[in-house]
N, CA and C atoms as a LAMMPS dump frame, in Angstrom:
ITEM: TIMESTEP
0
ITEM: NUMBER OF ATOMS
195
ITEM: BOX BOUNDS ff ff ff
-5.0000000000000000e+02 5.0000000000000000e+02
-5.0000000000000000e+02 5.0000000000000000e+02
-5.0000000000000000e+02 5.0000000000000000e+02
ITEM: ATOMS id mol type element x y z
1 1 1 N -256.937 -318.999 -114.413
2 1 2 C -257.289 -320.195 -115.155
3 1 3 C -256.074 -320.652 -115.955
4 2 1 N -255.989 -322.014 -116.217
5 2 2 C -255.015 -322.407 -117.1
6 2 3 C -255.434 -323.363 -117.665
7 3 1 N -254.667 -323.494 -119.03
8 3 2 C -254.976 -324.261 -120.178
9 3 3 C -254.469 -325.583 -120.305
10 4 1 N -254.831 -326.883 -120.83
11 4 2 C -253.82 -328.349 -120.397
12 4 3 C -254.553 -328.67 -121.927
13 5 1 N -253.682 -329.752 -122.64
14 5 2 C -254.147 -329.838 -123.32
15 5 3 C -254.588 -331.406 -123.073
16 6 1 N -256.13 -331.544 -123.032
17 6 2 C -256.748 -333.051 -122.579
18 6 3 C -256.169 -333.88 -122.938
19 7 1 N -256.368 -334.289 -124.301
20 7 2 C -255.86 -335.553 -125.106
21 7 3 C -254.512 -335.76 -124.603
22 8 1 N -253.63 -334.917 -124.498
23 8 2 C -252.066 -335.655 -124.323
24 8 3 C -251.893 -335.569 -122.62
25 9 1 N -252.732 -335.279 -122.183
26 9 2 C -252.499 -335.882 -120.461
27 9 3 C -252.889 -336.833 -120.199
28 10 1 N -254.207 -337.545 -120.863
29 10 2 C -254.416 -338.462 -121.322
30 10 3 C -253.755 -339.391 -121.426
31 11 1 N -253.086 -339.368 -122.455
32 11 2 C -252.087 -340.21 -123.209
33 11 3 C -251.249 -340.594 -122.263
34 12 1 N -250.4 -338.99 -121.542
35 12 2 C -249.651 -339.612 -120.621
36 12 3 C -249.31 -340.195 -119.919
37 13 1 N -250.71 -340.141 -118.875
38 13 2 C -251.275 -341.324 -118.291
39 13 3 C -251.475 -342.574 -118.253
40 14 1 N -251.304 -343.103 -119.834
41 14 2 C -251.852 -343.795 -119.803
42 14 3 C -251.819 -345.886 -119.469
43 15 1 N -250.547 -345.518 -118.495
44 15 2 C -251.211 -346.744 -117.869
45 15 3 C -252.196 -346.846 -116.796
46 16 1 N -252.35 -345.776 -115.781
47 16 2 C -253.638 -345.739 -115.265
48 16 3 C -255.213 -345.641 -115.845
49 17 1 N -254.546 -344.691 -116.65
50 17 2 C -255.867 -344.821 -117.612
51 17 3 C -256.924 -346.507 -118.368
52 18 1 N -255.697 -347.111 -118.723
53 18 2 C -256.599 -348.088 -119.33
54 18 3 C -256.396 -348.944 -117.981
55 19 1 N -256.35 -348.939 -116.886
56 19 2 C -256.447 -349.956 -115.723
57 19 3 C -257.844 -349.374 -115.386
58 20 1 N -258.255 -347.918 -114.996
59 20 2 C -259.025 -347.657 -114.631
60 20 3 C -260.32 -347.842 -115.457
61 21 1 N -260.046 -347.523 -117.022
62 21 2 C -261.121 -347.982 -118.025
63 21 3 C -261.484 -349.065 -117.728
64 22 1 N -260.751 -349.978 -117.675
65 22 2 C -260.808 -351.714 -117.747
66 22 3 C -261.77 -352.061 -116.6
67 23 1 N -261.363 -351.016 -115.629
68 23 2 C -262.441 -351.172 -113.934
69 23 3 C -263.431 -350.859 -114.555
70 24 1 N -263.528 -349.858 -114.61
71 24 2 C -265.022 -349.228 -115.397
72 24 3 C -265.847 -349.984 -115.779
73 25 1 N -265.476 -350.561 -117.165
74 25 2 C -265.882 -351.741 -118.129
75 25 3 C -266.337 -352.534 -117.206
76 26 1 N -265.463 -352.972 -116.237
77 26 2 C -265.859 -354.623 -115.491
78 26 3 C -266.917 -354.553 -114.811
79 27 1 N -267.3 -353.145 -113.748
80 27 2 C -267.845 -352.917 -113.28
81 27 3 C -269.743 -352.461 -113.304
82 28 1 N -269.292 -351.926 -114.569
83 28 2 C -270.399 -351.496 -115.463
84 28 3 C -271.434 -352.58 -116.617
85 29 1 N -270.186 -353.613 -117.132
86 29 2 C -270.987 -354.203 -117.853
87 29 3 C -270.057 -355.66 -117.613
88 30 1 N -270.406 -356.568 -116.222
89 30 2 C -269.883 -357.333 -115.711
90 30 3 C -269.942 -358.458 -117.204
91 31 1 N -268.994 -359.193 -117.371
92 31 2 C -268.554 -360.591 -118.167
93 31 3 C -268.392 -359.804 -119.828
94 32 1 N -268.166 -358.774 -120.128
95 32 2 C -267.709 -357.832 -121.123
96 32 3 C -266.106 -358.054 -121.546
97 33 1 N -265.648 -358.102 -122.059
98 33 2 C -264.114 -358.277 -122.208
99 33 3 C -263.876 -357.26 -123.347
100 34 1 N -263.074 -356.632 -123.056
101 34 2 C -262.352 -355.571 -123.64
102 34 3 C -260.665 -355.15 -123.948
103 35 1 N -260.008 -354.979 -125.608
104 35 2 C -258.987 -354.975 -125.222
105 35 3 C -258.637 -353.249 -124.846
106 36 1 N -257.774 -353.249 -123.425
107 36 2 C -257.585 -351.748 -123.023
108 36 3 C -256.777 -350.787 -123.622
109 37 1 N -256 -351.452 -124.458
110 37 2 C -255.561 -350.623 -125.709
111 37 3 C -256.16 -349.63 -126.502
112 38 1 N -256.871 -350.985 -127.162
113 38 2 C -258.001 -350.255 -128.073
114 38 3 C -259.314 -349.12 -127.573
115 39 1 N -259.648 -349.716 -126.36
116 39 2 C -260.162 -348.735 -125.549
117 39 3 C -260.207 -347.415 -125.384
118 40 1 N -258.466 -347.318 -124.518
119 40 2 C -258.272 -346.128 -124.492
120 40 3 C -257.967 -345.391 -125.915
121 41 1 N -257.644 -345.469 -126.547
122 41 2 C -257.34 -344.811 -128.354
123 41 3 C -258.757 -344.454 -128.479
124 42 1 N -259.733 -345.838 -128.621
125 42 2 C -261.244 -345.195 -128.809
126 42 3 C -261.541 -343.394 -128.09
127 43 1 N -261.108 -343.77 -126.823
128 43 2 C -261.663 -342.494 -125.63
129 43 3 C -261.142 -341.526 -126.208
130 44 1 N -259.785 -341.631 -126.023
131 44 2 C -258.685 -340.483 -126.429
132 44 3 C -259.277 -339.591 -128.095
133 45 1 N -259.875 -340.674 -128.622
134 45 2 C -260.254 -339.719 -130.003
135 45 3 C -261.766 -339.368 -129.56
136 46 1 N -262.494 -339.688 -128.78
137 46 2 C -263.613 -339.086 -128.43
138 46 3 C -263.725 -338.085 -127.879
139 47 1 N -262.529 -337.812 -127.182
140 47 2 C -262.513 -336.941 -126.054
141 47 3 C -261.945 -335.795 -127.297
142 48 1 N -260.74 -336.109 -128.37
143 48 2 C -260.61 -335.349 -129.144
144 48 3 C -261.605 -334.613 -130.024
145 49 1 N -262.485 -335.347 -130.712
146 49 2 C -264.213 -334.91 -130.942
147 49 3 C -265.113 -333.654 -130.361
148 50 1 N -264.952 -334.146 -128.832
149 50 2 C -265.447 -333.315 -128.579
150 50 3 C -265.33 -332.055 -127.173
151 51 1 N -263.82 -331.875 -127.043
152 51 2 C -263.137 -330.983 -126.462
153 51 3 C -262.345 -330.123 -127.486
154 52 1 N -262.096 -329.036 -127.178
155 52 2 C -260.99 -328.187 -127.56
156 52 3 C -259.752 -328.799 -127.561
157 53 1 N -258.498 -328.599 -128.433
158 53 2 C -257.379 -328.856 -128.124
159 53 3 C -256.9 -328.303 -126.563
160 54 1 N -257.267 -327.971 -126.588
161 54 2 C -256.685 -327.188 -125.091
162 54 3 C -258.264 -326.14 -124.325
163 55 1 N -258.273 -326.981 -123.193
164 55 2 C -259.479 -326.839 -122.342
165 55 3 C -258.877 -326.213 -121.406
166 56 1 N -260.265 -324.776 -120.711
167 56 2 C -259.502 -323.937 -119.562
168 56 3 C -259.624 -324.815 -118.225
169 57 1 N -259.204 -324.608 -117.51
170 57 2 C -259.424 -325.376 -116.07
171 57 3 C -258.829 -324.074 -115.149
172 58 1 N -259.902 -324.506 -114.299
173 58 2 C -259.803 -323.268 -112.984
174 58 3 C -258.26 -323.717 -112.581
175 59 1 N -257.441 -322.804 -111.956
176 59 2 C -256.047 -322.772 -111.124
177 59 3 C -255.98 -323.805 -110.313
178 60 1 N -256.926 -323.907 -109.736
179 60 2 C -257.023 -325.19 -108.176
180 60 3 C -257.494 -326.579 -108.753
181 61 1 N -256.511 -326.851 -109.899
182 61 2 C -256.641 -328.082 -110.412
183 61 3 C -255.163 -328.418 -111.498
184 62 1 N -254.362 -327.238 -111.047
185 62 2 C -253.218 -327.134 -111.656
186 62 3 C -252.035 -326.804 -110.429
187 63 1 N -251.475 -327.358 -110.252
188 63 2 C -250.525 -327.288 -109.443
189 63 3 C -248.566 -326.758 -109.895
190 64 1 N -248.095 -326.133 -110.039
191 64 2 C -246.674 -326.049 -110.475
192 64 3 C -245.63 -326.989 -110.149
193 65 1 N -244.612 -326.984 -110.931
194 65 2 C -243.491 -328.236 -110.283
195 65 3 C -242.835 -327.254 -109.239
């Protein structure tokens, strides 16, 4: 098992991230407008709430460089 720490992969991500939020949003609650900024910050501290700083994840979801 290995450890990642959520929030800042997150972050890293995060221009896919708020493209994919933004899908989400559109998809989910069609004529909604959202800014994806603010969005993702919202998530990112939710996800901080209520995860560990650092969550285990099985091996076969971690790959090495």
């Amino acid at each position: 098992m290995a450890y990642v720490k959520i929030e800042e992969i997150i972050e890293h991500l995060e221009y896919g991230m708020k493209r994919a939020l933004e899908d989400a949003v559109s998809r989910t609650l069609p004529g909604v407008s959202v800014d994806s900024s603010q969005l993702l910050k919202e998530f990112v501290k939710a996800i901080g709430k209520t995860c560990s700083m650092w969550e285990q994840v099985p091996d076969k979801y971690v790959k090495p460089d």
